[in-house]
KEBAFI-596955 format. One record per residue (C-alpha): residue number from 1; x, y, z. Coordinates in Angstrom, 1 decimal, padded with zeros to 4 digits. Last residue first. Layout:
// KEBAFI-596955
 seq      x      y      z
 NUM      X      Y      Z
...
// end
This chain:
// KEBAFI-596955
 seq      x      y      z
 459  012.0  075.1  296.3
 458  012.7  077.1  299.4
 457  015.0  076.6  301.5
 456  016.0  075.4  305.0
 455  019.8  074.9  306.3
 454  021.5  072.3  308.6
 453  020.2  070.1  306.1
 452  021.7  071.0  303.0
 451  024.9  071.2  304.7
 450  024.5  067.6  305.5
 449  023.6  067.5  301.8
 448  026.7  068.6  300.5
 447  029.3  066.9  302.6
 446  027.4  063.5  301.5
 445  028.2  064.7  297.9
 444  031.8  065.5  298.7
 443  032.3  062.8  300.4
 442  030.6  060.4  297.5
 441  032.7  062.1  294.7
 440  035.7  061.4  296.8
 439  035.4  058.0  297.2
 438  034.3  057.6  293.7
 437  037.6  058.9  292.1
 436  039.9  057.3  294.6
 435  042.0  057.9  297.0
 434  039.6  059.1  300.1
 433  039.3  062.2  302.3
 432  042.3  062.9  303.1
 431  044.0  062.0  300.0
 430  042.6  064.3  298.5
 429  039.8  066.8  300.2
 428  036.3  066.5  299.6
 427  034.0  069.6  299.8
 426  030.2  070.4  299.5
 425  028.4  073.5  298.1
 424  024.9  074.5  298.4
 423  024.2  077.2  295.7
 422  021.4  079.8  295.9
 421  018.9  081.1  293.8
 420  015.5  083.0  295.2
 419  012.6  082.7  293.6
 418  009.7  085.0  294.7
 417  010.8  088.0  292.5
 416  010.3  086.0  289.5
 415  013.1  085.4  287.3
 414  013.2  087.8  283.8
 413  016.3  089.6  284.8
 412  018.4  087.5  287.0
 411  019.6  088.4  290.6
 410  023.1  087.7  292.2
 409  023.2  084.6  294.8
 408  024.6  082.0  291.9
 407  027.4  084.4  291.5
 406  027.8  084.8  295.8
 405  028.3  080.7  295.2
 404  030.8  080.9  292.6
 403  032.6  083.4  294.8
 402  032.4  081.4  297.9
 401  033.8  078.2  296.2
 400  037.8  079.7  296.9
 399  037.1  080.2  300.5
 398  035.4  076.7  300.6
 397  038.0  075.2  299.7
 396  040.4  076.9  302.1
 395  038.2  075.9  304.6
 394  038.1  072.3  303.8
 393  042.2  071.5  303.5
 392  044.5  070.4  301.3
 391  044.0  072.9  298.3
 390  047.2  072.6  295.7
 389  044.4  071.9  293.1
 388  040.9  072.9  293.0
 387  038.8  071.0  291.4
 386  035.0  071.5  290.7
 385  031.3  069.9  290.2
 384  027.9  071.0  288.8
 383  024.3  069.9  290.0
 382  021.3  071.3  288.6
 381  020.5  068.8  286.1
 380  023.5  066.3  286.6
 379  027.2  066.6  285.8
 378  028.4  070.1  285.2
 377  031.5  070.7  285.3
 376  034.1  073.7  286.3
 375  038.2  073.6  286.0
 374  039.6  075.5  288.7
 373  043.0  076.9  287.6
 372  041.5  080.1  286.2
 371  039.9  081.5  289.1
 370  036.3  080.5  289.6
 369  033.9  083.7  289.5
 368  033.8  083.6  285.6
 367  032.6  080.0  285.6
 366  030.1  080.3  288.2
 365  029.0  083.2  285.8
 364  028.7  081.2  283.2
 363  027.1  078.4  284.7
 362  024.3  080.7  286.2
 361  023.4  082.3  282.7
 360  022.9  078.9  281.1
 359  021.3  077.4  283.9
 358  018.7  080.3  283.8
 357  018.2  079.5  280.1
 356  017.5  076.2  280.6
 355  015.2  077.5  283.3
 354  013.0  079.4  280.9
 353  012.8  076.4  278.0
 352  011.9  074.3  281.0
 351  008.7  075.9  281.9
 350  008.4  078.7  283.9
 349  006.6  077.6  286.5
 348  008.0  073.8  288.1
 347  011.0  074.7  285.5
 346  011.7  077.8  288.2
 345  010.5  076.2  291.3
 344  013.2  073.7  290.8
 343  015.8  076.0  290.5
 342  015.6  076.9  294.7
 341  018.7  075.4  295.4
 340  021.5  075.0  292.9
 339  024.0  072.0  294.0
 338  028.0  072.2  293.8
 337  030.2  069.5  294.9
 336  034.0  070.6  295.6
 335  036.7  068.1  294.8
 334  039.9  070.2  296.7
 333  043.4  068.7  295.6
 332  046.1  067.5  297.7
 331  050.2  066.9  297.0
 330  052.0  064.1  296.7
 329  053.8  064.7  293.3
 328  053.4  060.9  291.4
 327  050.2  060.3  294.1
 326  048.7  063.9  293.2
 325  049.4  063.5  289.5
 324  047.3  060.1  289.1
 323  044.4  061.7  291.3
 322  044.3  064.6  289.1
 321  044.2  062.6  285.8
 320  041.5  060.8  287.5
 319  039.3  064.1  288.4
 318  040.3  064.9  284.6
 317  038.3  062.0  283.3
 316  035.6  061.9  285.2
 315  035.2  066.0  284.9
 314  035.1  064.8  280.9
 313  032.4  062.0  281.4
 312  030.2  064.5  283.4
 311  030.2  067.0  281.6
 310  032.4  069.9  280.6
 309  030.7  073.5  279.9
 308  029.0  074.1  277.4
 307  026.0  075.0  279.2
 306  023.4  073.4  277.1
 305  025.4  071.0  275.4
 304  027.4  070.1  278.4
 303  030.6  068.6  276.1
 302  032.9  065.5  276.8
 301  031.0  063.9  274.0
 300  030.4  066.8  271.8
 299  034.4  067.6  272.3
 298  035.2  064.3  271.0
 297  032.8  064.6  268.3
 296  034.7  067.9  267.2
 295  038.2  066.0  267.5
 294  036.8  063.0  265.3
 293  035.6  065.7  262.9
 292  039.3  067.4  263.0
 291  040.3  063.8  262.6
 290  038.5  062.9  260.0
 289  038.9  066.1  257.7
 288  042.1  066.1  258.1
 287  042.9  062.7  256.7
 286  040.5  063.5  254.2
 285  042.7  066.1  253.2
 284  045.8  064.5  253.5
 283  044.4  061.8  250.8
 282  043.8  064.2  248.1
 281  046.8  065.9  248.6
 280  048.5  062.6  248.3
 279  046.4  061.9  245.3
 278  047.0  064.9  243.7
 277  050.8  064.4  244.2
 276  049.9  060.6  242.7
 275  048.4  062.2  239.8
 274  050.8  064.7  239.2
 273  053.4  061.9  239.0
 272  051.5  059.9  237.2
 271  051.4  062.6  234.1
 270  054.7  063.0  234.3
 269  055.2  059.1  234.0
 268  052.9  059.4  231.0
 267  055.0  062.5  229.3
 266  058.4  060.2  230.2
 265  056.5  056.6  228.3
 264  055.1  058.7  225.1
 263  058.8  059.8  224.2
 262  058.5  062.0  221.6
 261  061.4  063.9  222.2
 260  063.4  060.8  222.3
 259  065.9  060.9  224.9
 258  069.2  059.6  224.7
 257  069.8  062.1  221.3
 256  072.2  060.3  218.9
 255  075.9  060.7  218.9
 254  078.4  059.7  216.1
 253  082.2  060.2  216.1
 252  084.4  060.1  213.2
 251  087.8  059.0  213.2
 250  091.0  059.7  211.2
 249  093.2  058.7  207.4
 248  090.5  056.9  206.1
 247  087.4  056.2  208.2
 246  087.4  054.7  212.0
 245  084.5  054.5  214.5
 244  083.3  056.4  217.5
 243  080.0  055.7  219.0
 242  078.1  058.0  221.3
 241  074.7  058.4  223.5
 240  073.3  061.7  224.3
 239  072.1  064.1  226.9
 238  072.4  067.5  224.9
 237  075.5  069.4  223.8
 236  076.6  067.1  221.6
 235  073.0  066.7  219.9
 234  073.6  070.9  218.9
 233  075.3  069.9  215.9
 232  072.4  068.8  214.2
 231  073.3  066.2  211.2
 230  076.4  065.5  209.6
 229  080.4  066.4  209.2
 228  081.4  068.4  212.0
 227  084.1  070.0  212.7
 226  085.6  068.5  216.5
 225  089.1  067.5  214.9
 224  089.4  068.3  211.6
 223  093.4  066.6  211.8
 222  091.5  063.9  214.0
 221  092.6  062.9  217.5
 220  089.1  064.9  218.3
 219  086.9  063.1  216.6
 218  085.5  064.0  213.4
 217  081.6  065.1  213.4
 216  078.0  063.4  213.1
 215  075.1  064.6  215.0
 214  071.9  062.7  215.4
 213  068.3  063.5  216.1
 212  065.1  061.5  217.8
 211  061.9  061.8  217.6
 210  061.1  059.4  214.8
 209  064.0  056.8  215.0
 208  067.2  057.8  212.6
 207  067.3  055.0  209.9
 206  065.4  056.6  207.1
 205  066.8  059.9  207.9
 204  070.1  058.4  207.7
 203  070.1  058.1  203.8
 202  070.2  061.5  203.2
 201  073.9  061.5  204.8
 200  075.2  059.8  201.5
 199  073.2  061.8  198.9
 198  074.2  065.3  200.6
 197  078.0  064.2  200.8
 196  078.2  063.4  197.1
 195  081.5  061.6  197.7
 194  084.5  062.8  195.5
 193  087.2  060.0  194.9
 192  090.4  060.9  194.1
 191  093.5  058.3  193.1
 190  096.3  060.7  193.8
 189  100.1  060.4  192.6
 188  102.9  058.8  191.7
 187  105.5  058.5  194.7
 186  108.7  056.5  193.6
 185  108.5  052.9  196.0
 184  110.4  050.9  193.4
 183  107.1  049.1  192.3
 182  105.4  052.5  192.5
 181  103.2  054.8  195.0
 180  099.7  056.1  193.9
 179  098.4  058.2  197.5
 178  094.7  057.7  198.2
 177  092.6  060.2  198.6
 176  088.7  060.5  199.9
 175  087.2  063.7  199.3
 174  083.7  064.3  201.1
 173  081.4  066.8  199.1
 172  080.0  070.2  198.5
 171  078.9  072.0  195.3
 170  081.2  073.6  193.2
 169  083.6  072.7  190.6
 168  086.1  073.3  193.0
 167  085.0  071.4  195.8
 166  083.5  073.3  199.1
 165  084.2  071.0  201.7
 164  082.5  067.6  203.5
 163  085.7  067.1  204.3
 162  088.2  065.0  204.3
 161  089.0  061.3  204.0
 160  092.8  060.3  203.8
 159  093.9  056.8  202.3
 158  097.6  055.9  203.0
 157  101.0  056.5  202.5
 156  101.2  058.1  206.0
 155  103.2  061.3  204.8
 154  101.7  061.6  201.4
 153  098.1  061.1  202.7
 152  099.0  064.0  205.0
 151  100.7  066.3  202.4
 150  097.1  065.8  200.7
 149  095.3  067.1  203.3
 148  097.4  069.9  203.4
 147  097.1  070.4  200.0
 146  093.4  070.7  200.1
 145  093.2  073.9  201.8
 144  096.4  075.6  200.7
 143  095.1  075.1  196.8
 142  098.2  075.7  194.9
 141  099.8  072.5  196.0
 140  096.6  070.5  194.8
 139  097.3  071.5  190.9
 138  094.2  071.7  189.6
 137  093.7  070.5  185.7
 136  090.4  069.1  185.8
 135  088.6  070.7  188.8
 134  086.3  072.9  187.0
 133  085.1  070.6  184.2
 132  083.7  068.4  186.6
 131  079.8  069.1  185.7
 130  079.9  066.8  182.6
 129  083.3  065.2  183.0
 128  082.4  061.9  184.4
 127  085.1  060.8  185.2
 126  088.1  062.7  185.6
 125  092.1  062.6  184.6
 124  094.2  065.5  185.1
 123  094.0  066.8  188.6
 122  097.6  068.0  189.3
 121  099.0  065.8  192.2
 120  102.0  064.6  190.4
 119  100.0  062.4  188.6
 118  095.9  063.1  189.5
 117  093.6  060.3  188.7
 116  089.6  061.4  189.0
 115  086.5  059.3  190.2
 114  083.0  061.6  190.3
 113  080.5  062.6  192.9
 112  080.0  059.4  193.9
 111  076.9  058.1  196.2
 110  077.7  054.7  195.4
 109  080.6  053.0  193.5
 108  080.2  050.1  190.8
 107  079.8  052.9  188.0
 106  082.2  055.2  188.9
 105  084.4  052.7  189.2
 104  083.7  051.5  185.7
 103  084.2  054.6  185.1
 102  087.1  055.3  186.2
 101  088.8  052.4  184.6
 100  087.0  053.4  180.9
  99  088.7  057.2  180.8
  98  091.8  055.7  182.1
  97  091.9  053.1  179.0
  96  090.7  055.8  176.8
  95  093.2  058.4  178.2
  94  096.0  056.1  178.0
  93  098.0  056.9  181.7
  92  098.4  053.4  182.6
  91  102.8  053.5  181.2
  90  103.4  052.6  185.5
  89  101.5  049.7  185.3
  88  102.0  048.1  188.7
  87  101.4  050.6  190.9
  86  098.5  051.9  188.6
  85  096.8  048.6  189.0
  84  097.1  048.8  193.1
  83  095.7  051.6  192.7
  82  092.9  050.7  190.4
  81  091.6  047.9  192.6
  80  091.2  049.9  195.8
  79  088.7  052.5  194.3
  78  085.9  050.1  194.9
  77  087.4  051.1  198.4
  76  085.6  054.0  198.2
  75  081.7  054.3  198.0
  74  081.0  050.8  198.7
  73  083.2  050.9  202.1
  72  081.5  054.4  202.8
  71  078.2  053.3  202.4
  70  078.9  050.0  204.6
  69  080.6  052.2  206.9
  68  077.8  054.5  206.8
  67  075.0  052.3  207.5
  66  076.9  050.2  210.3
  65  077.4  053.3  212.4
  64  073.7  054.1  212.4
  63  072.8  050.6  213.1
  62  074.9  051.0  216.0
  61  073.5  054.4  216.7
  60  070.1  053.4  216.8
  59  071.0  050.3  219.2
  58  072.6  052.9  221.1
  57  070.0  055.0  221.6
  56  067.4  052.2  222.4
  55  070.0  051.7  225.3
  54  069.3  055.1  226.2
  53  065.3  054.4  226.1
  52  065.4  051.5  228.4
  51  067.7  053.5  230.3
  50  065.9  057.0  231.1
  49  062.4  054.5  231.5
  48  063.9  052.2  234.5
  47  065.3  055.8  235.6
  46  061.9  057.3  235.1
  45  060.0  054.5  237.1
  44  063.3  054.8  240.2
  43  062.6  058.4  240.2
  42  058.7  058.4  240.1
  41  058.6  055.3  242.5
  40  060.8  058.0  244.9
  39  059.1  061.1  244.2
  38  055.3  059.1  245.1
  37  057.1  057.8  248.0
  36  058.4  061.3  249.5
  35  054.5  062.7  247.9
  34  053.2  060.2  250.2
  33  055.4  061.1  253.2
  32  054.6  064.7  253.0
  31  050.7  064.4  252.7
  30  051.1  062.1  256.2
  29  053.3  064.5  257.4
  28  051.0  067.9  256.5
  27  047.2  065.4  257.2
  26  049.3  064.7  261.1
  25  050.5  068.2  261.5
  24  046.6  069.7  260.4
  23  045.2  067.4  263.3
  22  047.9  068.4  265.4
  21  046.9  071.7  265.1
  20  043.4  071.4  266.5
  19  044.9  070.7  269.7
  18  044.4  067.1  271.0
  17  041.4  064.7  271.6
  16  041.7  065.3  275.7
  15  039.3  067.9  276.5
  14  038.6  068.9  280.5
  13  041.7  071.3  280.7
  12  043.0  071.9  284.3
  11  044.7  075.0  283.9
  10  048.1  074.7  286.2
   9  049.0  073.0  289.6
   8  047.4  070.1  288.4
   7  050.0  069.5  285.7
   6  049.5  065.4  285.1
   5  047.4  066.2  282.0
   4  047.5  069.5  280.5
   3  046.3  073.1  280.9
   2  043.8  075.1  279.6
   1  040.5  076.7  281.2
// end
């Protein structure tokens, strides 16, 4: 028996709480739309989270920034006093006065490697000497790497920072120079100053955040553009933040991670999000379970327990689902009244445990002899109830009932021989017959017992 409502010409079903899969499509969307809102306060949490922390970034890269150009500015332009000196004193070069101006640089200056003079760009002059001794006496043109950065200072007639490189006496180190020129504008020479590179960038651990990394390189408009100069490389190929700023003679960028890999705040969103998927899951599945159990005490209540077959309150409902398609299409319907004669005698002997299952064995095969569009109910002990639709007349009806009835006829294994079954059957025909639920039920019932009467049995 399937079918649905206003479709009388079809299965006539007599449950109306919905297929089981809807129950499943309503827990799926409803699961769906909660993870949808979960996603979205994730994505709008994690953004809130993404900048907080990015503009923490910055703020650790402006501090960043401001620690090595106030290294850098102590490291070199202490420097700034002796050129300007040299300019002006063109007879300077007195070892023990030289000796004692670099190192009183050396002295004031931070991080230095060492302070030298070279006139005519040959390394002559260097302070302290103790571990220098290689680079006294270089003549920058015969080193390609540093001449060119030399040529450079030469050309803009200022300060040029380079490296960090491998120095002639060993070790590596940034090289800031700054071209000597005289009174009368003759070129002099270099004022070097070697910055233990190593001793400067050390100092950036204690400002780099826990968690985070930095990367420091020259900027691309620089002569060494992109080489890089401090830190992890690798940070500029990562989400980052990044600050350029000037040094002598180019520009060096700085980038810091965005994202700290210790960020406590993204692991706890994570573990939110799972939560609130859980949740949803959680959710659907109750959601499920209530309405698959609401469907399953739907179909107790519109169920015959004993029979299974639709009672009472189900054949209500379907008779007026019948009515309301017949007036929209205007076409008849049979309501056919069925009453068992003769069962009476059976729970009157047998007890009702034996005529239970009698009524069980009779409704199925009353169900079985009905074609597939009737829809069979039982609504009282012995009495049980059909429709048949496109039927608009009483013999056809009860053409159609006569199988049901031969079914009730057949004999039962275990009833005594005395006891004879039979079914009475009794027909109302819409809208002949009357319009309304009751109307018909009460033709069809007074149809029943006047054939009743015209007939004897035995109870």
């Amino acid at each position: 028996m399937g079918g649905s409502d206003g479709n009388l010409s079809g299965p006539m079903p007599a449950l109306p709480p919905g297929p089981a899969w809807l129950s499943l499509a309503i827990a799926l969307v409803a699961a769906a739309c909660m993870a949808i809102l979960v996603e979205h306060i994730h994505n709008i949490e994690q953004d809130r989270s993404l900048q907080a922390d990015r503009n923490a970034a910055i703020q650790q890269a402006a501090a960043l920034r401001a620690r090595i150009e106030a290294e850098l500015s102590a490291s070199i332009f202490a420097a700034t006093g002796l050129v300007g000196y040299v300019a002006a004193h063109e007879d300077f070069l007195d070892p023990v006065r030289v000796n004692a101006a670099l190192a009183a640089i050396y002295q004031y200056g931070r991080h230095l490697r060492n302070v030298a003079l070279a006139p005519d760009n040959v390394l002559s002059y260097v302070y302290p000497i103790a571990g220098n001794e290689a680079a006294v006496g270089l003549d920058y043109r015969s080193n390609p790497e540093q001449w060119s950065e030399v040529e450079r200072a030469m050309e803009i007639q200022s300060s040029v920072l380079a490296g960090p490189l491998d120095l002639v006496q060993g070790g590596r180190g940034l090289i800031n120079r700054t071209p000597v020129y005289l009174r009368d504008g003759r070129y002099w020479g270099l004022l070097s100053v070697v910055i233990d590179s190593d001793s400067l960038f050390a100092l950036l651990g204690d400002e780099i955040t826990e968690g985070r990394r930095f990367a420091l390189r020259w900027q691309a408009s620089s002569l060494r553009a992109g080489q890089p100069v401090a830190g992890e490389p690798s940070v500029f190929e990562q989400d980052h933040v990044s600050l350029a700023f000037p040094v002598p003679g180019g520009e060096w960028e700085l980038a810091v991670t965005s994202r700290s890999s210790q960020d406590a705040g993204l692991n706890q969103l994570r573990w939110y999000r799972a939560g609130g998927h859980l949740f949803a899951l959680l959710v659907a599945s109750l959601l499920f379970i209530a309405l698959r159990e609401r469907r399953v005490i739907a179909q107790l209540a519109l169920t015959d327990q004993l029979t299974g077959l639709p009672n009472r309150r189900a054949f209500q409902r379907q008779l007026a689902r019948a009515i309301r398609h017949a007036q929209r299409q205007d076409v008849p319907f049979a309501l056919v009244y069925v009453d068992l004669d003769g069962f009476k005698a059976i729970n009157d002997r047998s007890g009702h445990a034996h005529g239970d299952r009698i009524l069980r064995i009779l409704s199925e095969r009353m169900r079985r002899a009905l074609d597939k569009q009737a829809m069979l109910a039982r609504i009282g002990g012995d009495e049980f109830v059909f429709l048949l639709p496109d039927v608009g007349d009483v013999s056809t009806a009860n053409d159609r009932s006569e199988p049901a009835v031969l079914a009730v006829r057949q004999s039962i294994e275990g009833l005594d021989a005395d006891i004879s079954l039979d079914a009475t059957v009794g027909v109302a025909i819409y809208p002949a017959d009357g319009q309304s639920a009751e109307a018909l039920l009460s033709t069809a019932d007074g149809r029943m017992y006047e054939a009743k009467a015209r007939v004897s049995y035995t109870r």
